[in-house]
ZAMARGU-4260 file (C-alpha; in steps of 0.2 Angstrom, whole numbers, plus 5000, padded with zeros to 4 digits):
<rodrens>
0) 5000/5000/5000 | 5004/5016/5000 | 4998/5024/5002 | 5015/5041/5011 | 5026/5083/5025
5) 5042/5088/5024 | 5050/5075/5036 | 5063/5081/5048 | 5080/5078/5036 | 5098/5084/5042
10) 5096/5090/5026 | 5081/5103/5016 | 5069/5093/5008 | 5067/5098/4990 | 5055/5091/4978
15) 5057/5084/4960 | 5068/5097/4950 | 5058/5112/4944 | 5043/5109/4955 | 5049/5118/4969
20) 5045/5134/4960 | 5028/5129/4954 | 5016/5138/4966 | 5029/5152/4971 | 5018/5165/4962
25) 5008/5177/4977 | 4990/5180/4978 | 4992/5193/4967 | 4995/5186/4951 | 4976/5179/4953
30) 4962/5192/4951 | 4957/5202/4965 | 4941/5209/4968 | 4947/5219/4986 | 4961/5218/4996
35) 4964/5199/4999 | 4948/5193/4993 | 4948/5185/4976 | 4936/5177/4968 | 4938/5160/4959
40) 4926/5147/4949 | 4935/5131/4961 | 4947/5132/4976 | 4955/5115/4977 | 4963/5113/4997
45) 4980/5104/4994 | 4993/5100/4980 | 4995/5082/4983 | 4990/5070/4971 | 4971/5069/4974
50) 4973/5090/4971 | 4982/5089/4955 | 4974/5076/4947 | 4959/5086/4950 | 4967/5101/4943
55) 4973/5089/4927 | 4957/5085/4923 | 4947/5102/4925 | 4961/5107/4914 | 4957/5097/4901
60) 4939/5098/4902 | 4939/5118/4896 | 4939/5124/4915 | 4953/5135/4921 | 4946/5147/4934
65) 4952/5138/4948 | 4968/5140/4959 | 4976/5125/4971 | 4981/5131/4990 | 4994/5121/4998
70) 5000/5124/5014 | 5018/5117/5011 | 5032/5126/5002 | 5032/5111/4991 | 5020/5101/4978
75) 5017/5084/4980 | 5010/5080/4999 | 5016/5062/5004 | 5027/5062/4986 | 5044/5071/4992
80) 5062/5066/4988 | 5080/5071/4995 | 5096/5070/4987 | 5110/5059/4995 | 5125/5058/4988
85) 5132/5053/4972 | 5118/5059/4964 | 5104/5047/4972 | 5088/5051/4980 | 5081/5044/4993
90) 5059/5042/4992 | 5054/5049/5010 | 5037/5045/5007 | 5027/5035/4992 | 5039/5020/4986
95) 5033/5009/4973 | 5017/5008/4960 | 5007/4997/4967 | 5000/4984/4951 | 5000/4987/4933
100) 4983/4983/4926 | 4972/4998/4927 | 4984/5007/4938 | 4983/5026/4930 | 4999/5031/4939
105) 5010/5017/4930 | 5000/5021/4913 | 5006/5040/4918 | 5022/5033/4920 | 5025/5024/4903
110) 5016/5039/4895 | 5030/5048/4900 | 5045/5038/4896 | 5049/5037/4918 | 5046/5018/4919
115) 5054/5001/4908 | 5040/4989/4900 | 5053/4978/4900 | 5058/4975/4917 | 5072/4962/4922
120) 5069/4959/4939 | 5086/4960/4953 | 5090/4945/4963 | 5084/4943/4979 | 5091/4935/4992
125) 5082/4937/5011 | 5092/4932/5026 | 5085/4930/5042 | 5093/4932/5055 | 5090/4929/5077
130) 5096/4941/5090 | 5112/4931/5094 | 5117/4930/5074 | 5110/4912/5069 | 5103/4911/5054
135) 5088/4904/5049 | 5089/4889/5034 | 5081/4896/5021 | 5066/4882/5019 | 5062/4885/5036
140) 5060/4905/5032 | 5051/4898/5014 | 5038/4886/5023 | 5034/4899/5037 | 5030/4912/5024
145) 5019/4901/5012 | 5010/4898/5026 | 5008/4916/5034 | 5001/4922/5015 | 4988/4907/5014
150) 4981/4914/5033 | 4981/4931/5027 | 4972/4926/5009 | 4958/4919/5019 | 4958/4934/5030
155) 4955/4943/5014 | 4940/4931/5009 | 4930/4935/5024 | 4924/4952/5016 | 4916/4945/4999
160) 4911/4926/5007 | 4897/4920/5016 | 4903/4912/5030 | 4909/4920/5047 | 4926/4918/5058
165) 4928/4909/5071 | 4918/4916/5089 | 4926/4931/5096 | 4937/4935/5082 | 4935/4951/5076
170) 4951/4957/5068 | 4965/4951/5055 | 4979/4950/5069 | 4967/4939/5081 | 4961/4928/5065
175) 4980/4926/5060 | 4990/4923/5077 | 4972/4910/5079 | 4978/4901/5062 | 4998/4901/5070
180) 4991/4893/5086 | 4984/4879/5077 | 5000/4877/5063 | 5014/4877/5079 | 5002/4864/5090
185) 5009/4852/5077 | 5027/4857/5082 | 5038/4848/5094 | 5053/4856/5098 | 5052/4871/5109
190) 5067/4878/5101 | 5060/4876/5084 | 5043/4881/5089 | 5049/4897/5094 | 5058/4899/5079
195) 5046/4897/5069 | 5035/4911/5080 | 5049/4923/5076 | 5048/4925/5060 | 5028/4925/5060
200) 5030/4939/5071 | 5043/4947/5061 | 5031/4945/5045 | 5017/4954/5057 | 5025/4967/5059
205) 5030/4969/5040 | 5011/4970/5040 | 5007/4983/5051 | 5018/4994/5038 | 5009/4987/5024
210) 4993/4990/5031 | 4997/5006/5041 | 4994/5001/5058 | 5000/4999/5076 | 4996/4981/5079
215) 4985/4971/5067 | 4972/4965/5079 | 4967/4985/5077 | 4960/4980/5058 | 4945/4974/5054
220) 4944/4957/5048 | 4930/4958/5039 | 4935/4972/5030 | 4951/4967/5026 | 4945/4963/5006
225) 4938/4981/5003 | 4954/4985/4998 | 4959/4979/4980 | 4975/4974/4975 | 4980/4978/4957
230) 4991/4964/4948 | 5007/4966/4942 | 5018/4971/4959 | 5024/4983/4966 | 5033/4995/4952
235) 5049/5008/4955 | 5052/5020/4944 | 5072/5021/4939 | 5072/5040/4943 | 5062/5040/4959
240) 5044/5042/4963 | 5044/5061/4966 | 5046/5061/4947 | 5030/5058/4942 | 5025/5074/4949
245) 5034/5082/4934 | 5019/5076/4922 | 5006/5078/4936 | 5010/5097/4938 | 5018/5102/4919
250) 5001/5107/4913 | 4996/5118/4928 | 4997/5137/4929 | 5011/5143/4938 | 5001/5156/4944
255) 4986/5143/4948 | 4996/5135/4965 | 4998/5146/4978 | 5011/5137/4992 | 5013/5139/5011
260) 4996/5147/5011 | 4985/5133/5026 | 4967/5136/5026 | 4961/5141/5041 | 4942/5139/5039
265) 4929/5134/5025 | 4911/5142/5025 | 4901/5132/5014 | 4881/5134/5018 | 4878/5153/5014
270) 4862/5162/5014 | 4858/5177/5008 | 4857/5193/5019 | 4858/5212/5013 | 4875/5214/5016
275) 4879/5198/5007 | 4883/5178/5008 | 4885/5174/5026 | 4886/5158/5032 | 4870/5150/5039
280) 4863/5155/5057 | 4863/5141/5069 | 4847/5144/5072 | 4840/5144/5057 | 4825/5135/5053
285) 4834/5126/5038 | 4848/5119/5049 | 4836/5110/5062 | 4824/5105/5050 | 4821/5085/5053
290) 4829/5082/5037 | 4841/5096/5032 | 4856/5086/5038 | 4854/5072/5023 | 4843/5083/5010
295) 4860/5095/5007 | 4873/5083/5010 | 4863/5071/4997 | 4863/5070/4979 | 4849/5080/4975
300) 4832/5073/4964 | 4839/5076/4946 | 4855/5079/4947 | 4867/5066/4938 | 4883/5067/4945
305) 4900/5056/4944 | 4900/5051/4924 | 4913/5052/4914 | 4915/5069/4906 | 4922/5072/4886
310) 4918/5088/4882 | 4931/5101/4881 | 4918/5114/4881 | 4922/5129/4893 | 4904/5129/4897
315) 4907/5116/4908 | 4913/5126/4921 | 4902/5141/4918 | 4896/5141/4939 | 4890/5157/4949
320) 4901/5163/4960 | 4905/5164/4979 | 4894/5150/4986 | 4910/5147/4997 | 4921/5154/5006
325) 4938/5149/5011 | 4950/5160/5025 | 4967/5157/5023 | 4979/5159/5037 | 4987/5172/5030
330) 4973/5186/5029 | 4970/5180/5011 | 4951/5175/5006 | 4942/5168/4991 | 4924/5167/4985
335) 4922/5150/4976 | 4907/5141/4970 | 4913/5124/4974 | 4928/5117/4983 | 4938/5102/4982
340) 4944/5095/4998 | 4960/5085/4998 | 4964/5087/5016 | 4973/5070/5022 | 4961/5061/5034
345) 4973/5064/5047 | 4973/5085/5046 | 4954/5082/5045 | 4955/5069/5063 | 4959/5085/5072
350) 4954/5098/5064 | 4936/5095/5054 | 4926/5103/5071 | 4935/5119/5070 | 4940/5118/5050
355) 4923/5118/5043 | 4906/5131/5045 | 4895/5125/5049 | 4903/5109/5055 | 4901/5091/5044
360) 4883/5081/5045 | 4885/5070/5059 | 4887/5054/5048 | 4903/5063/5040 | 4912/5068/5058
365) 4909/5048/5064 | 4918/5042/5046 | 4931/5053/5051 | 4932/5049/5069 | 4929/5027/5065
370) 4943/5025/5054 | 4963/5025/5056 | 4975/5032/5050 | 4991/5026/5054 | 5011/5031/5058
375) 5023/5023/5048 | 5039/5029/5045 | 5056/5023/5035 | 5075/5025/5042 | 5088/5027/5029
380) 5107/5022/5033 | 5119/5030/5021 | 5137/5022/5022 | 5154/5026/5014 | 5158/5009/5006
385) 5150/4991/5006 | 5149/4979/5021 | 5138/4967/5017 | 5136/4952/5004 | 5134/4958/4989
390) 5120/4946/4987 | 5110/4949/5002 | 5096/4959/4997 | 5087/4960/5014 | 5090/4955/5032
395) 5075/4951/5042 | 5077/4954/5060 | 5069/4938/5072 | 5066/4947/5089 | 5062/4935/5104
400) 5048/4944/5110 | 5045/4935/5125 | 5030/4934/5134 | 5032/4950/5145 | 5033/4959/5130
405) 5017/4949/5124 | 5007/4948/5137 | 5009/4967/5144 | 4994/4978/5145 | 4989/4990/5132
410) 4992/5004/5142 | 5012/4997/5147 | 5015/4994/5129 | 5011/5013/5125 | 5021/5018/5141
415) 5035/5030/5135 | 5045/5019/5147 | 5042/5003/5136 | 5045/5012/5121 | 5062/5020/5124
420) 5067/5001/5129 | 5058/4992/5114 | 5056/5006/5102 | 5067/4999/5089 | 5059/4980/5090
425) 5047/4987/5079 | 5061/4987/5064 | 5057/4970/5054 | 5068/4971/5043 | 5085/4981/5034
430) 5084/4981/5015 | 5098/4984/5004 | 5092/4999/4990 | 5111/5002/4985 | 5126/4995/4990
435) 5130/5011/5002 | 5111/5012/5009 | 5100/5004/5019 | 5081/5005/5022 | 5072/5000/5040
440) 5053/5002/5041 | 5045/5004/5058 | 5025/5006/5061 | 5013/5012/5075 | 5019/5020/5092
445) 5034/5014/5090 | 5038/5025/5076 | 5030/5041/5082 | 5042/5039/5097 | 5057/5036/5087
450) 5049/5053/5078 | 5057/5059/5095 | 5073/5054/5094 | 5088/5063/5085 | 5093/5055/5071
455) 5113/5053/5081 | 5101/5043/5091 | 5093/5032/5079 | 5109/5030/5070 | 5116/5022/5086
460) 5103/5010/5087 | 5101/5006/5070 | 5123/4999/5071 | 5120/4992/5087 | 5106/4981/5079
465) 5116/4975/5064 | 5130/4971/5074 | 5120/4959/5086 | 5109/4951/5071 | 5127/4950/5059
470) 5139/4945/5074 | 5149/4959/5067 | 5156/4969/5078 | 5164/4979/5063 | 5148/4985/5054
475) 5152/5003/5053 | 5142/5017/5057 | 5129/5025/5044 | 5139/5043/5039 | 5122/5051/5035
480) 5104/5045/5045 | 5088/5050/5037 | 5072/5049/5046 | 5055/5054/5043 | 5042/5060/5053
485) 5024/5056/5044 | 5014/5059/5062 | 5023/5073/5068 | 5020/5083/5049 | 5006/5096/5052
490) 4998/5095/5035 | 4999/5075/5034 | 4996/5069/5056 | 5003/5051/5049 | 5003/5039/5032
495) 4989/5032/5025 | 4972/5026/5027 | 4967/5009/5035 | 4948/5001/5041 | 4951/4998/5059
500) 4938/4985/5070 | 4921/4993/5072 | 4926/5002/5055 | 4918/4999/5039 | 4919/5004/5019
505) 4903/5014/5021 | 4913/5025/5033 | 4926/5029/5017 | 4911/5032/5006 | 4904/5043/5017
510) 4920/5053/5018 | 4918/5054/4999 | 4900/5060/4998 | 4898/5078/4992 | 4891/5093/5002
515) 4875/5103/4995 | 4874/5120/5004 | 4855/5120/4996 | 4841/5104/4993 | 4841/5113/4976
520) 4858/5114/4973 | 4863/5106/4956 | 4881/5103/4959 | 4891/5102/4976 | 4898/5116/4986
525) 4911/5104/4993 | 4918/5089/4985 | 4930/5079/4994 | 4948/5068/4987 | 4962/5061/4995
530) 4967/5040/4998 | 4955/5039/5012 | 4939/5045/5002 | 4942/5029/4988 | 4933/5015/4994
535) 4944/5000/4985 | 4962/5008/4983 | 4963/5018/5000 | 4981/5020/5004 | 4986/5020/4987
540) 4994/5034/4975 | 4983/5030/4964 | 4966/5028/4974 | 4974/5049/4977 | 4973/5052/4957
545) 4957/5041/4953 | 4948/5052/4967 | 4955/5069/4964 | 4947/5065/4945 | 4931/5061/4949
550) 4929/5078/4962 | 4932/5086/4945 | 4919/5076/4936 | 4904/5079/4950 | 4908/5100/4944
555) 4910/5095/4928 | 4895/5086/4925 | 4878/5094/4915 | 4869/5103/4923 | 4854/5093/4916
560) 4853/5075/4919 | 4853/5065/4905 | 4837/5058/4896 | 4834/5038/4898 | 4821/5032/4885
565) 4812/5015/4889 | 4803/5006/4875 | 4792/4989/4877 | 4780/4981/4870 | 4769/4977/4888
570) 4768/4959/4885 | 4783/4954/4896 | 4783/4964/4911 | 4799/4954/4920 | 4808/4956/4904
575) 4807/4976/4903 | 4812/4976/4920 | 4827/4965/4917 | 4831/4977/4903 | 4832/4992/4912
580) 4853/4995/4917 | 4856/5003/4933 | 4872/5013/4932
</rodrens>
């Protein structure tokens, strides 16, 4: 999964060349109407993918009134690079394409000459390792790992099947550690019984990054299938990921991005007064009305939204202005008829009761409040020379989590005291991306505690670790550190989006559901994108660019709703209703 601002780096975090500058133009190269106001046809919040995808296809649908605020100094939201030396980058946050079929950001990709068709895949050769340096035969690693994919498969099949899990199991972790009880029962050998627990909790914990998690008895089990896995792998682009922003943004405005500008509050139910729009009275009969919540937040009665759009007509965006308004923290205002919200779901986690005016429909604030969206963070070890194997791609670290460890309470476990002893028990793995640079994942309260730490600090730890699971007391220290900090950012509060227990897909496709400020309202006042408003590809890069596109397409749709001729004959009544196609 991804699913992915500006992590703490000893060094400045530039983006893809030539996109830092994108965005630098001020307020005033858009057309002002007063001193800091301006009035625009669309505002879209945010210039991560979800927002320039939307941007792209406004674009290409004849409608350019619309300007892109990020709060960053930067393009591309949980897309960022940093250069290292000899010329390499390092990917701080989105890593690989994930799957090939129908993935628009791989056909983006090939489009622009930034991927191979023709891929010849690297070696790979996993070692893994125990705390005291033995390593594990590779069948035993091999058997261990078939076996942990078949539980998780039929984790997955719970969400489309028929049948229910066992009694009191309610989330993925509890359903897989259920399956490893029954697979290690058959086992005789302590010593090799524990083994083989180690590198099923090592593969757990790979998880929890995958997933974006703490711990994955926190994810729903029934839910786990809602996410759809495209085929094809996991894709890297030779020249970074950060450099698919190049395309995404070379068709924008300059003028059209406006950087480090935060939003501080979006009024998006107006009425009309004397003076003006204002935003609805608390008290007004409209807002308590017994149905006022659902009729404005609803599609309204014939109004087609969501199809596919082909006109270039500039028609298409032909709206009345200032239904909205959106205050900046800077002073600066704009009048909007619509906006396209890309705010990540963890801004929006603790900000959406202050943010929005008036606040979300109640149905909304619960989506937002029901599902997770978690830490997980990536430590990069840079070194002078080579130390290990030249075939080893990857060591995977067996910790011997004993049963203190796995039998302590929730609330010992998120002590900062059993953190700043186990913090760094959380790291599954090391993999080799060059020969000079090493790559560590760590997920959950672990890694917003390691956010903590100075990167000195981690660096430490990080030798320390490789000297115990090499029995190398020689492995030299990284001369450069890099670690990001996803939970810590201000404009991101984490990674990506995941279905936690209690948590369904409803709740994501009630975060995507669009905001009326009238019952006769044709098209939305808000529209919202970003991973966690796509109900199959949450997480995902591209669940981002599939939802910033359709945003667009609910402003860019007619005004009229299409005309749907029936024709029958009356003699078959079942077969005229068989014929009708629902869309």
């Amino acid at each position: 999964m991804g699913d992915k601002e500006e992590p703490v780096t000893p060094a400045p975090s530039p983006t893809e060349e030539g996109m830092a500058t994108i965005g630098a133009a001020g307020a005033g190269d858009q057309p002002q109407t007063s001193a800091g106001n301006t009035n625009v046809k669309i505002v879209i919040i945010g210039a991560g993918v979800a927002g320039l995808s939307a941007a792209n296809h406004l674009l290409q649908n004849g409608c350019e009134d619309f300007v892109i605020l990020e709060a960053r100094g930067r393009v591309g939201g949980r897309i960022v690079s940093i250069p290292l030396s000899n010329n390499q980058k390092i990917e701080l946050g989105a890593n690989w394409i994930h799957g090939v079929l129908g993935n628009p950001i791989f056909e983006l990709a090939v489009h622009h000459g930034l991927v191979s068709v023709v891929n010849v895949p690297k070696p790979h050769k996993v070692v893994a390792t125990t705390e005291d340096g033995h390593q594990v035969p590779f069948s035993i690693l091999q058997e261990i790992y078939e076996a942990y994919v078949c539980f998780l498969r039929r984790c997955d099949e719970y969400f489309l099947c028929q049948y229910s899990p066992p009694p009191d199991i309610h989330s993925v972790g509890e359903h897989i550690n259920y399956e490893i009880e029954i697979y290690l029962s058959g086992v005789q050998d302590p010593k090799e019984k524990r083994l083989k627990q180690s590198i099923f909790n090592c593969l757990l914990k790979r998880e929890t990054c995958i997933t974006g998690c703490n711990n994955m008895n926190e994810v729903d089990l029934l839910e786990l299938g809602s996410y759809t896995e495209l085929q094809g792998g996991n894709i890297v682009l030779p020249s970074g990921y950060s450099s698919i922003l190049r395309p995404l943004g070379a068709q924008i405005p300059k003028q059209a991005i406006l950087t480090k500008c935060p939003v501080k509050k979006i009024h998006w139910k107006r009425k009309k007064t004397f003076t003006g729009l204002e935003t609805v009275d608390e008290n007004s009969e409209d807002e308590h009305s017994d149905d006022s919540e659902r009729t404005v937040t609803e599609v309204p009665t014939g109004g087609l939204r969501g199809g596919s759009v082909e006109s270039n007509s500039s028609s298409n965006c032909d709206y009345p202005a200032g239904n909205v308004r959106v205050d900046c923290e800077d002073g600066r205002v704009f009048h909007a008829a619509h906006v396209i919200c890309t705010i990540p779901l963890g801004v929006l986690k603790g900000t959406h009761r202050t943010l929005f005016d008036p606040v979300l429909p109640q149905y909304k604030q619960e989506s937002i409040e029901n599902l997770m969206f978690g830490t997980v963070d990536k430590i990069f070890l840079e070194y002078e020379r080579p130390f290990l194997s030249a075939d080893i791609s990857e060591i995977m670290l067996l910790w011997d989590d004993d049963k203190r460890d796995m039998n302590s309470s929730e609330e010992e476990l998120a002590s900062e005291e059993y953190l700043s002893k186990n913090w760094f028990k959380k790291i599954y793995s090391f993999a080799k991306m060059t020969d000079t640079l090493l790559l560590g994942w760590v997920s959950g309260r672990e890694a917003e505690y390691m956010e903590t730490l100075g990167h000195e600090e981690v660096a430490e730890k990080c030798t320390e670790i490789l000297r115990s699971f090499l029995q190398d007391p020689y492995v030299p220290k990284p001369k450069r550190c890099v670690c990001t900090s996803w939970k810590s950012q201000d404009f991101t509060g984490g990674a990506y989006t995941s279905i936690p227990v209690g948590a369904t897909q409803e709740d994501i496709e009630n975060l995507a559901q669009p905001l009326y400020a009238t019952p006769q309202a044709m098209k939305p006042a808000i529209v919202f994108a970003g991973e966690h408003t796509h109900s199959s590809f949450y997480s995902t890069v591209h669940g981002a660019y599939l939802s910033g596109r359709t945003a667009a397409q609910h402003l860019l749709a007619s005004e009229e709703p299409d005309e749907i001729i029936m024709e029958s004959d009356g003699s078959d009544l079942s077969a005229w209703i068989q014929g009708i196609a629902l869309d």
